[in-house]
VOSETI-989727 format. One line per 10 residues: number of its first residue (from 1); for each residue x, y, z of N, C-alpha, C, O. Coordinates in Angstrom, 3 decimals. Last residue first. Layout:
<pts>
NUM> X/Y/Z/X/Y/Z/X/Y/Z/X/Y/Z | ...
</pts>
This chain:
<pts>
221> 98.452/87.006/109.641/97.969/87.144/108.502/96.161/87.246/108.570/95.512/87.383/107.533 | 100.155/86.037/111.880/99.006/87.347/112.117/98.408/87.582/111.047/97.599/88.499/111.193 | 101.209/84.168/110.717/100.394/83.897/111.798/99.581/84.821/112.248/98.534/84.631/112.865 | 103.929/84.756/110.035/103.065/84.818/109.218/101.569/84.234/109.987/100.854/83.780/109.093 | 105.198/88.035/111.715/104.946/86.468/111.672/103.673/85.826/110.820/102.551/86.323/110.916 | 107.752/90.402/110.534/106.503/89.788/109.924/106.470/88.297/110.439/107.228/87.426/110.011 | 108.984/92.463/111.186/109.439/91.222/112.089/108.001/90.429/111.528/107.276/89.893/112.367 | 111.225/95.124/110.177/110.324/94.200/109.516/110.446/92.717/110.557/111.465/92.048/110.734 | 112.640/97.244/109.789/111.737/97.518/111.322/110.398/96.349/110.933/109.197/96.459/111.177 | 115.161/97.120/108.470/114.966/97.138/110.094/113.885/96.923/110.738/113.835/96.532/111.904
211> 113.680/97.921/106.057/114.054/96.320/106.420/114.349/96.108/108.332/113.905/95.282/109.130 | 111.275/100.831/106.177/112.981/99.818/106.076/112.951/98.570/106.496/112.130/98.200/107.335 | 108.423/100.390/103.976/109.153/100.353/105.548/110.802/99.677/105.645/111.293/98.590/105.342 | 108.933/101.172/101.028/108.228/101.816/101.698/108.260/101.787/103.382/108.159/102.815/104.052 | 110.938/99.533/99.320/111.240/100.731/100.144/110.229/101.510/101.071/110.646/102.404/101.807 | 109.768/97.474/98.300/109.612/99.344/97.276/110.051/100.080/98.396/109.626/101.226/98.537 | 109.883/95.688/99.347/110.053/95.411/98.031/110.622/97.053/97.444/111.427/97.505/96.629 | 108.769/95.893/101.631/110.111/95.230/101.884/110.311/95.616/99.886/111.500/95.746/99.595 | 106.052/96.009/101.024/106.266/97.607/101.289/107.821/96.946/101.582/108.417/97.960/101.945 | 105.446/94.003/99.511/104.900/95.081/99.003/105.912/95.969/99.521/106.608/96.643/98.762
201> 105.521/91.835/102.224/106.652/91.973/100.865/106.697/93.258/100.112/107.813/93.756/99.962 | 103.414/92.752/102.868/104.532/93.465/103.860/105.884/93.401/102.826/106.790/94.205/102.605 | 101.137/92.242/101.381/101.157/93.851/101.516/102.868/93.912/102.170/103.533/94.935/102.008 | 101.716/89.474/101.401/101.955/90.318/100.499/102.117/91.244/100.304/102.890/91.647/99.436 | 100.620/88.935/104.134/101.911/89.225/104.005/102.439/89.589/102.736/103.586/90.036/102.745 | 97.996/90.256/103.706/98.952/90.758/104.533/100.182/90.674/104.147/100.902/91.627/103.848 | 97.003/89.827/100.527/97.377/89.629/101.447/98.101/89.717/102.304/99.208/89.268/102.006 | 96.483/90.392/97.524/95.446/89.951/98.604/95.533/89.358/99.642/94.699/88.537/100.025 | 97.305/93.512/95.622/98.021/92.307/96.438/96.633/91.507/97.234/95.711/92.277/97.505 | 96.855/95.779/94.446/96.398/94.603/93.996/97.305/93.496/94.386/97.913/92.740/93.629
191> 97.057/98.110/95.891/98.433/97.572/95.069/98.422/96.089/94.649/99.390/95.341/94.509 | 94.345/98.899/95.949/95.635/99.829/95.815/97.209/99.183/95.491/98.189/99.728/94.983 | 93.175/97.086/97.674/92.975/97.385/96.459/94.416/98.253/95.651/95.236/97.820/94.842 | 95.312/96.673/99.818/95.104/95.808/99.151/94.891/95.879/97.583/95.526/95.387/96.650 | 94.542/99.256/101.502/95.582/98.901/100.646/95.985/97.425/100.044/97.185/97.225/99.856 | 91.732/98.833/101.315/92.290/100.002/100.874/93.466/99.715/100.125/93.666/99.769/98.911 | 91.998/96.660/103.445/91.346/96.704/102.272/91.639/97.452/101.466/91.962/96.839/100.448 | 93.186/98.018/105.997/93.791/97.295/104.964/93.723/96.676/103.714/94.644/96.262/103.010 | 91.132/100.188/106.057/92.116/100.684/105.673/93.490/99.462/105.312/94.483/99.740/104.640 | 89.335/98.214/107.510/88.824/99.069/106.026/90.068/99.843/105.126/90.042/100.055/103.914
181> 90.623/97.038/109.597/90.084/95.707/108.366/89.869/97.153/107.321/90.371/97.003/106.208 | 90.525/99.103/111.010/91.735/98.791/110.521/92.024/97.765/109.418/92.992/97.589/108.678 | 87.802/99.589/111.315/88.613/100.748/110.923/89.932/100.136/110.512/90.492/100.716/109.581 | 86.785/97.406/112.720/86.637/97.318/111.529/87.324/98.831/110.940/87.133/98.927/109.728 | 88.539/97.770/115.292/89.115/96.718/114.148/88.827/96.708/112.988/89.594/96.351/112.093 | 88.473/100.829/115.817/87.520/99.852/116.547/88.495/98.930/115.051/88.960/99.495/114.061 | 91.322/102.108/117.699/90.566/102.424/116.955/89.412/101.179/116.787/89.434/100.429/117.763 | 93.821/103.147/119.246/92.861/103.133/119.855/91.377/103.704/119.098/90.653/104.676/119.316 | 96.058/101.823/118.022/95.444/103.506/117.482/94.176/103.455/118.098/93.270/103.781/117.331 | 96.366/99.126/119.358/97.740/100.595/119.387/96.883/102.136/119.116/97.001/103.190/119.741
171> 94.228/98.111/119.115/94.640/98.817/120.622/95.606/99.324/120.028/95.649/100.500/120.391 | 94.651/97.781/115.929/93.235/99.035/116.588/93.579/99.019/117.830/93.317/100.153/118.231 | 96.601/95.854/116.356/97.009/97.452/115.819/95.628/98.131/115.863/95.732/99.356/115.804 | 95.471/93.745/117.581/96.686/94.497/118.467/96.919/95.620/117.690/97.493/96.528/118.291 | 93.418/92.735/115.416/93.143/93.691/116.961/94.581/94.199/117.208/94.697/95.385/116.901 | 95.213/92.278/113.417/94.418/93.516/113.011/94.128/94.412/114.303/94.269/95.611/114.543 | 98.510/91.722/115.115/97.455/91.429/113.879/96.326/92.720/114.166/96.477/93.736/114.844 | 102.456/93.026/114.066/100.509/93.006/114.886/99.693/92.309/114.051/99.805/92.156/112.834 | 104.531/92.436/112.824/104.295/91.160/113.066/102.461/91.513/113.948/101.608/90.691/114.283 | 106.052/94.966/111.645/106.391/94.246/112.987/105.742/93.349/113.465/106.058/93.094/114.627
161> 104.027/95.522/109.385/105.762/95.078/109.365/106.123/94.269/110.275/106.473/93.108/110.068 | 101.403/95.977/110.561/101.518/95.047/110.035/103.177/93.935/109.678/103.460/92.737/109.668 | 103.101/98.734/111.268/102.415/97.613/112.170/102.097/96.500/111.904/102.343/95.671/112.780 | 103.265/99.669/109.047/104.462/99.448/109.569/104.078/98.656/110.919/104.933/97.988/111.501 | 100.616/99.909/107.762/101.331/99.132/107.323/102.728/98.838/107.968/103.370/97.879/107.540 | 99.605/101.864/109.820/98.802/100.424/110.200/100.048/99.605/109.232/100.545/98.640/109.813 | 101.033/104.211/107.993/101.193/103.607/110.022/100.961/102.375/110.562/101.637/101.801/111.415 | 99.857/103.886/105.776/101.453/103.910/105.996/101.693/103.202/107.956/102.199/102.306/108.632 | 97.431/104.863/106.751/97.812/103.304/105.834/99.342/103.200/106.046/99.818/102.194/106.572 | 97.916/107.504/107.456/97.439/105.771/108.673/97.377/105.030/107.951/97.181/103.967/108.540
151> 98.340/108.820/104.937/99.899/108.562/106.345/99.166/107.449/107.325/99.848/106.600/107.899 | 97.644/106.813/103.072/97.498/107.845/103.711/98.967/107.419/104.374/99.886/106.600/104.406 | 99.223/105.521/99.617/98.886/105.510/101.408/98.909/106.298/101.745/99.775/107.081/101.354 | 99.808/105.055/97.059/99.043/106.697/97.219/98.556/105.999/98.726/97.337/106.001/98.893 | 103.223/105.906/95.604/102.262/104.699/96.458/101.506/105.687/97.151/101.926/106.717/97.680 | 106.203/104.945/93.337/105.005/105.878/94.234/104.296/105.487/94.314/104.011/104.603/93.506 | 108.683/102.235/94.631/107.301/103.025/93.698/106.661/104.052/93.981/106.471/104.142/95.194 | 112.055/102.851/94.552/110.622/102.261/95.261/109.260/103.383/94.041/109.103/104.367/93.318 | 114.518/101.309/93.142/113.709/102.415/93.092/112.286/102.542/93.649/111.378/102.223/92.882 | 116.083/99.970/95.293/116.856/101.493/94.781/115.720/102.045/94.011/115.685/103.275/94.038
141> 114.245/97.766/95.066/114.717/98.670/96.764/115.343/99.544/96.162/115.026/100.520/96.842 | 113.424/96.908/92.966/112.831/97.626/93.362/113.415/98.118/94.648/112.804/99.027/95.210 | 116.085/96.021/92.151/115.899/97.520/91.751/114.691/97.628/92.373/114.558/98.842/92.528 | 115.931/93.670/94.060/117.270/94.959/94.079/116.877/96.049/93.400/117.212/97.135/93.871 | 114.231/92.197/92.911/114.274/92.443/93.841/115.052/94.210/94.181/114.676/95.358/94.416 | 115.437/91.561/90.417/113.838/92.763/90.141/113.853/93.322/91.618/113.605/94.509/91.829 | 117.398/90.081/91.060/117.848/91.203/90.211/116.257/92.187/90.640/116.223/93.333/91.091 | 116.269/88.062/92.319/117.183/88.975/93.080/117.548/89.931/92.499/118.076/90.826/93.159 | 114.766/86.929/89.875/114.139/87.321/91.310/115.071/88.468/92.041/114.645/89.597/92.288 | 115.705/85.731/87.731/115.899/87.108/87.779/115.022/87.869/88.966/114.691/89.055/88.981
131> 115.521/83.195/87.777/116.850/83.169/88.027/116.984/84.931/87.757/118.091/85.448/87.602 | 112.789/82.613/88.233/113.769/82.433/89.779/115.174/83.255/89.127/115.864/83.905/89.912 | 111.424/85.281/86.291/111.784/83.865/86.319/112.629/84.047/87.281/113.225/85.106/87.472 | 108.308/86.835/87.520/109.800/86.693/87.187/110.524/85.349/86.929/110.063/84.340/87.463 | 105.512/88.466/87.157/105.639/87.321/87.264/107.390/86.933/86.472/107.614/86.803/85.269 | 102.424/90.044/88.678/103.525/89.681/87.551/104.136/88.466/88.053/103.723/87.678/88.904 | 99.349/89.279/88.815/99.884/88.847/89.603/101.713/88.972/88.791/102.179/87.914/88.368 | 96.375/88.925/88.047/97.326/90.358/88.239/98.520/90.321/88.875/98.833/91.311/89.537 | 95.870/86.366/86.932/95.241/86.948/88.392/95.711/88.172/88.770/95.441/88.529/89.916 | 97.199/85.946/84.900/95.633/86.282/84.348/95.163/86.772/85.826/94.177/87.502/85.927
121> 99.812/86.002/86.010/99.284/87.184/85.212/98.032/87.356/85.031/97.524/88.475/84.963 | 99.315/83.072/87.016/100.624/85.081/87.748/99.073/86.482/87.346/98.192/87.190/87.834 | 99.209/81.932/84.991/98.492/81.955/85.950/98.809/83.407/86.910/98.290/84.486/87.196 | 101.673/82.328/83.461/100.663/82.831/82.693/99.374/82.697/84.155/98.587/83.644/84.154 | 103.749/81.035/85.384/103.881/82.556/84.990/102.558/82.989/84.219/102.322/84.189/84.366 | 102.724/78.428/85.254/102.059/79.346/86.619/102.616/81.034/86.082/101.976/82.048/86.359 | 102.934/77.805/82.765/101.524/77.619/83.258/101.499/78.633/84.624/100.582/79.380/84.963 | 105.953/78.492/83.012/105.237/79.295/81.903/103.995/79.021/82.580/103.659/80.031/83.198 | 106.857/75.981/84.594/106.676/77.416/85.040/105.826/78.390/84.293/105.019/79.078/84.916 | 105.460/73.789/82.782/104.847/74.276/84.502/105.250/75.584/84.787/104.417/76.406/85.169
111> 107.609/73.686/80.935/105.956/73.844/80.585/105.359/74.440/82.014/104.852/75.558/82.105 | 110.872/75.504/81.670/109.896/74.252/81.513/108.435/74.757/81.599/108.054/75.813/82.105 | 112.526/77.862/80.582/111.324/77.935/81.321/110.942/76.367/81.320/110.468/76.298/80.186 | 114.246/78.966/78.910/114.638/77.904/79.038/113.421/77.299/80.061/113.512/76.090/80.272 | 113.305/81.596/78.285/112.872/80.647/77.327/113.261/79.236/77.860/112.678/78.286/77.338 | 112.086/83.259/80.793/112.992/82.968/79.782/113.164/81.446/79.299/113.132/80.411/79.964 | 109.656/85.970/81.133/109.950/84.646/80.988/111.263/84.299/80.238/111.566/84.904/79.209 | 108.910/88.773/82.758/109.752/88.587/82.335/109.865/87.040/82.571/110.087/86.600/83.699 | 106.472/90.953/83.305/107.051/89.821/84.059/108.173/89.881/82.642/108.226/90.756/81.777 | 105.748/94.314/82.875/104.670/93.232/84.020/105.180/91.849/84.215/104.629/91.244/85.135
101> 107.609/96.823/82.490/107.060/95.713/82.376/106.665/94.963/83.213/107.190/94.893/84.325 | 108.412/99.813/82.863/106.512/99.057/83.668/106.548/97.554/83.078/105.466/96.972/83.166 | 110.609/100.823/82.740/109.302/101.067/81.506/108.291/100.571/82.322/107.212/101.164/82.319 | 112.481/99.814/84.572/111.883/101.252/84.382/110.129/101.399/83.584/109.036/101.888/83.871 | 112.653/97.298/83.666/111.793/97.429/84.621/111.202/99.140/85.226/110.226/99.537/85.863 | 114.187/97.991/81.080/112.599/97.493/81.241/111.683/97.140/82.117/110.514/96.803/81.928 | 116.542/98.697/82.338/115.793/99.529/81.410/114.228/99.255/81.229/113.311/100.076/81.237 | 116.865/96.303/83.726/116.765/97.054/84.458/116.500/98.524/83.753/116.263/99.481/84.491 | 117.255/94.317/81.588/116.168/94.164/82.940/116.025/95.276/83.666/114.997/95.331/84.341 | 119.756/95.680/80.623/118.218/95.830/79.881/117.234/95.324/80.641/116.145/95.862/80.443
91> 121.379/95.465/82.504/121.294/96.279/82.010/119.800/96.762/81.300/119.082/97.755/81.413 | 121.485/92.584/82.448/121.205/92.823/83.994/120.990/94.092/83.572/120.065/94.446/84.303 | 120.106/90.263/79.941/121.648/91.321/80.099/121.031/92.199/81.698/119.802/92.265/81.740 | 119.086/87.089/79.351/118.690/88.449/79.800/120.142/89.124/80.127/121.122/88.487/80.514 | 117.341/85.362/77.237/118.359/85.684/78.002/118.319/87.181/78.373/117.724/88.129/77.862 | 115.269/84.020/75.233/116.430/83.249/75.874/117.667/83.689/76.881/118.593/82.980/77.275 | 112.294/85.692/76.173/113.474/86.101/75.181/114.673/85.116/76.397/114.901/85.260/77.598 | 109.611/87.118/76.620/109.896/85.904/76.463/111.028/86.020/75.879/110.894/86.567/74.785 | 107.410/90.056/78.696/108.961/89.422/78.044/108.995/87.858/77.910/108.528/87.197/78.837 | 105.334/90.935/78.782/105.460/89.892/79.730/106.299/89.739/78.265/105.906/89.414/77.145
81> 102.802/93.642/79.648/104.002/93.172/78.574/104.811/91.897/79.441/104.865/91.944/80.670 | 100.017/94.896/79.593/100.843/94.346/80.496/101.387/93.572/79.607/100.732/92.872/78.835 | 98.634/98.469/78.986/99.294/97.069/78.139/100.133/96.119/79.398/100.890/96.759/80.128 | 98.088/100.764/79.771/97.235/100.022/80.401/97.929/98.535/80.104/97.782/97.589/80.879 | 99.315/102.589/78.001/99.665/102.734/78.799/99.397/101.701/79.487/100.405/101.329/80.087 | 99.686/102.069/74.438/98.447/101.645/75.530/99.376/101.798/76.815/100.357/101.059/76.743 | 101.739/103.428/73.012/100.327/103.594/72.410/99.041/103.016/73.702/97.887/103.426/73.824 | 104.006/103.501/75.351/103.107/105.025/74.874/101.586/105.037/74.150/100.658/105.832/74.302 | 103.612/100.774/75.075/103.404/101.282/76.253/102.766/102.952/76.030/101.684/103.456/76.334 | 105.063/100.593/72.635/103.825/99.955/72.637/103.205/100.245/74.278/102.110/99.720/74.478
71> 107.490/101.753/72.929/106.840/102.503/71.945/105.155/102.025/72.317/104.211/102.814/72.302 | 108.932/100.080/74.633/108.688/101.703/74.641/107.529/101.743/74.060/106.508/101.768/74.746 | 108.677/97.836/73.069/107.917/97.860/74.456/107.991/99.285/75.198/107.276/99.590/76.153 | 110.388/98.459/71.250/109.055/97.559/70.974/108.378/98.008/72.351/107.334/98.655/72.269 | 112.889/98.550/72.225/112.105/99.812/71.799/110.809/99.624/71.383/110.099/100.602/71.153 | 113.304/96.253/73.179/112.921/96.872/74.282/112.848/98.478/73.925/112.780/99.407/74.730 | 113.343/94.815/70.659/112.356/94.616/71.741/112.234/95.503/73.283/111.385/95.419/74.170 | 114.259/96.694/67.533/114.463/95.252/68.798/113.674/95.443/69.773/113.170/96.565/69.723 | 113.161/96.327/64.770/112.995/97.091/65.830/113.487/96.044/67.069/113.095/94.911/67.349 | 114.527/93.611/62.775/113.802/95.211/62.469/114.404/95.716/64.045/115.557/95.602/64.462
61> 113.987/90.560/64.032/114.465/91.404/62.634/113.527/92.983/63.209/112.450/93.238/63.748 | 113.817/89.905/67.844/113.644/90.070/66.571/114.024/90.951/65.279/114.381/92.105/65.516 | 114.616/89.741/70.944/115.459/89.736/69.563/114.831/89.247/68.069/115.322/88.379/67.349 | 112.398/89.668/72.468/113.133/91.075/72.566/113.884/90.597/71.023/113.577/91.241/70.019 | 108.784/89.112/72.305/110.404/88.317/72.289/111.291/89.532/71.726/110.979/90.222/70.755 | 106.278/89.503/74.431/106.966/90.344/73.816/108.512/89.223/73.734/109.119/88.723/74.681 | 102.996/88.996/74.843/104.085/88.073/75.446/105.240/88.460/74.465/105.263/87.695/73.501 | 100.774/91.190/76.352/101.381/90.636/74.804/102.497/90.123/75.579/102.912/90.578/76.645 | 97.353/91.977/77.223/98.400/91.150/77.770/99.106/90.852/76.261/98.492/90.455/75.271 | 94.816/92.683/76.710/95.003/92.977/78.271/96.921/92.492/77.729/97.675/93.214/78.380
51> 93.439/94.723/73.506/94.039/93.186/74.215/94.737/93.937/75.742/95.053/95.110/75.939 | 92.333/94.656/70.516/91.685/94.690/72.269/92.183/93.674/73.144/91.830/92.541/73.472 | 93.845/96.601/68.560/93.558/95.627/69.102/93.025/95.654/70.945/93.241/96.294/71.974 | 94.638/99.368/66.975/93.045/98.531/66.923/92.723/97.575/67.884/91.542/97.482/68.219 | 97.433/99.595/68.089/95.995/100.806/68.197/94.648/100.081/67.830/93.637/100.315/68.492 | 98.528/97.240/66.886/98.065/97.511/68.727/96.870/98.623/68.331/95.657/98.417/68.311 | 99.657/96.953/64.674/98.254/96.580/64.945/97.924/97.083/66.609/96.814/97.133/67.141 | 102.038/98.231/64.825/100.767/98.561/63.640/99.460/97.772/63.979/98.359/98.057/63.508 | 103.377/96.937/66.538/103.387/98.023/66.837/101.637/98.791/65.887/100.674/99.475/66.235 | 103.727/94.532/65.081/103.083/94.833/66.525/102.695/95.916/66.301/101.569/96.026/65.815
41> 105.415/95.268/62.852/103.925/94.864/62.714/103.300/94.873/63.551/102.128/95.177/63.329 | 107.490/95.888/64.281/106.972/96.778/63.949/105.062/96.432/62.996/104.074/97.115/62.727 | 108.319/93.545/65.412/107.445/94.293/66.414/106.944/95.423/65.636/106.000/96.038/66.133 | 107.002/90.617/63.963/107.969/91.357/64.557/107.375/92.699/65.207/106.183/92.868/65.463 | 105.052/88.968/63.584/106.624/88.583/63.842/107.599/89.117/63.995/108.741/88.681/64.139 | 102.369/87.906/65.942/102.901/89.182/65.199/104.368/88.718/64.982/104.966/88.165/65.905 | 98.281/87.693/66.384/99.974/87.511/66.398/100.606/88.589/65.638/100.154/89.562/65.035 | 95.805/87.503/68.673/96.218/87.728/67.466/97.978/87.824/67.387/98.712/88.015/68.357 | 94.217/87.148/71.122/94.109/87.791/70.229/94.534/88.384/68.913/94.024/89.285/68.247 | 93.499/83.900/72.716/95.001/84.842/71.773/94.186/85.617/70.559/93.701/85.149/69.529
31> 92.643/83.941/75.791/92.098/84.193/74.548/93.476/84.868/73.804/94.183/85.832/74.099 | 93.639/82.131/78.683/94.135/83.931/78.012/92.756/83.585/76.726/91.891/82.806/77.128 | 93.347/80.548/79.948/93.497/81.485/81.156/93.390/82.448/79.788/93.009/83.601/79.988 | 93.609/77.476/79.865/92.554/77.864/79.797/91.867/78.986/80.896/91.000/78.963/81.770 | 96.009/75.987/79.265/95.912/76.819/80.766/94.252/77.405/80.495/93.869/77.875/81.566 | 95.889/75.510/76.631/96.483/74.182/77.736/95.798/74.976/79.471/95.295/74.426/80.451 | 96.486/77.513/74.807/95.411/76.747/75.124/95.192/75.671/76.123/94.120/75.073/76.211 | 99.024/77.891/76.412/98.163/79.044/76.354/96.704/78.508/75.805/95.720/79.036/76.324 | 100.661/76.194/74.842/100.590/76.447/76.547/99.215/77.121/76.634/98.316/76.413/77.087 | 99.711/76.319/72.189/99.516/74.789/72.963/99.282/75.274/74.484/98.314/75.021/75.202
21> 101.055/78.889/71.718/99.349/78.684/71.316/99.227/77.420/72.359/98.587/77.633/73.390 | 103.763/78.380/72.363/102.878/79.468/73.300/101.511/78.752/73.278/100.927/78.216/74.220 | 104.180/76.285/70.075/104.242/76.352/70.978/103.574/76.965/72.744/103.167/76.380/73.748 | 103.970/78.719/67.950/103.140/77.465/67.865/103.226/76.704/69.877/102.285/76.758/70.668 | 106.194/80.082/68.645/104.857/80.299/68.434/103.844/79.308/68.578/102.964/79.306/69.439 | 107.868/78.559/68.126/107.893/78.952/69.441/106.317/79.745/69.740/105.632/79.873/70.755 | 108.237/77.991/65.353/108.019/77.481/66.630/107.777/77.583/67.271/107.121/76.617/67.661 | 108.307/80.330/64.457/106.389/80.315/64.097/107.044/78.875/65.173/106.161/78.602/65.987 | 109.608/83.563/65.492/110.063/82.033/65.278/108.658/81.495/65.188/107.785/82.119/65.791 | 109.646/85.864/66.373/110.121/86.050/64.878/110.017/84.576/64.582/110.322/84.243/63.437
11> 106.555/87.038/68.332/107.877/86.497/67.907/108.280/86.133/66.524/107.462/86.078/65.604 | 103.821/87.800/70.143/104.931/88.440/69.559/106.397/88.079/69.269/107.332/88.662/69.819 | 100.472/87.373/70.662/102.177/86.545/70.647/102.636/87.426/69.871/101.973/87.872/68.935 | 98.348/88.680/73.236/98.673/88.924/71.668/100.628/88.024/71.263/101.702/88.356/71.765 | 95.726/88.349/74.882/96.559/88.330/74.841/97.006/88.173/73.149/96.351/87.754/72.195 | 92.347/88.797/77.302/92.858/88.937/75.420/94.677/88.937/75.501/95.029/89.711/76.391 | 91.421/87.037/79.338/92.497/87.640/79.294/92.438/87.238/77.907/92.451/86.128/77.377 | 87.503/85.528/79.403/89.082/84.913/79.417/90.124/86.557/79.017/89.462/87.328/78.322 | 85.657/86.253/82.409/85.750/86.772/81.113/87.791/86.001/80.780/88.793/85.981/81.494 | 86.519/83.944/84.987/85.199/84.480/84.596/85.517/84.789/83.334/85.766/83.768/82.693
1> 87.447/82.189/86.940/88.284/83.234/86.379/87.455/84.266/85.624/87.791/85.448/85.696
</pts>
């Protein structure tokens, strides 16, 4: 994994706190850069702090949490925010998936999911709880992302849709394979996915190829 993920706890409860610290030393994935019990003390320490990752609890005293995660996004654009809060309103998942948050945990989580939601993340990987999959799902198809594919990344990716592997889409663009291995690399880097069929979820996810024209076998991967 190499350099450990600076991460920062953000909650009003020193249980649950305490708690995180155990997971989070247990996974030997983050470095905890420091705490906070509410957000406007967050908020006061972020500009100094050197951190990749804050595990944000929406119902705390003072500032509530999804003006916490406004505000702390304007001070670090770069911040990956990973919600912990016992519940979720379909309204405010969908205010905070506007904002850029990077996952969303809920508290009823057993120890293993939190280990692979914090595994998610130290690999760039966000990270939803099952029971808000179909919700993140759905807004990303009403709001697809902007996405910097040429128009032949776009082309090779709707080929990839319909199930080609690398050779059968260089005979479609009568191109040599390592031209089509370089431009799926491309988009790999580009939406930090590391794999075909990730790239095809990618583009099923954001609207980028309609669902019609998706016959993905996972065998051409």
């Amino acid at each position: 994994m190499g350099t450990l993920k600076k991460i920062m706890l953000v909650d009003d409860d020193a249980v649950v706190r305490t708690g995180l610290r155990g997971i989070i030393g247990f996974s030997h994935l983050f470095e905890i850069a420091g705490e906070a019990t509410n957000g406007v003390q967050f908020l006061n320490i972020l500009p100094s702090s050197d951190i990749d990752f804050v595990i944000l609890d929406l119902t705390m005293p003072g500032m509530y949490g999804t003006e916490v995660a406004k505000k702390a996004l304007e001070i670090k654009p770069t911040l990956r925010i990973i919600i912990f809060s016992a519940n979720v309103e379909k309204d405010e998942l969908i205010l905070l998936l506007e904002m850029g948050i990077f996952g969303y945990i809920l508290k009823t989580e057993g120890f293993e999911q939190i280990i692979k939601a914090l595994t998610n993340a130290a690999n760039g990987l966000p990270y939803f709880s099952p029971e808000l999959v179909g919700q993140v799902i759905q807004f990303n198809v009403m709001h697809p992302v902007h996405h910097e594919f040429t128009r032949r990344e776009t082309e090779i990716l709707g080929f990839m849709c319909k199930g080609l592997n690398l050779d059968e889409i260089a005979g479609k663009l009568f191109v040599s394979i390592r031209t089509i291995e370089k431009h799926r690399s491309n988009m790999l880097t580009k939406t930090r996915k590391k794999s075909t069929l990730e790239l095809v979820l990618y583009a099923i996810k954001n609207g980028i190829i309609s669902i019609g024209k998706i016959d993905y076998k996972s065998g051409s991967d």
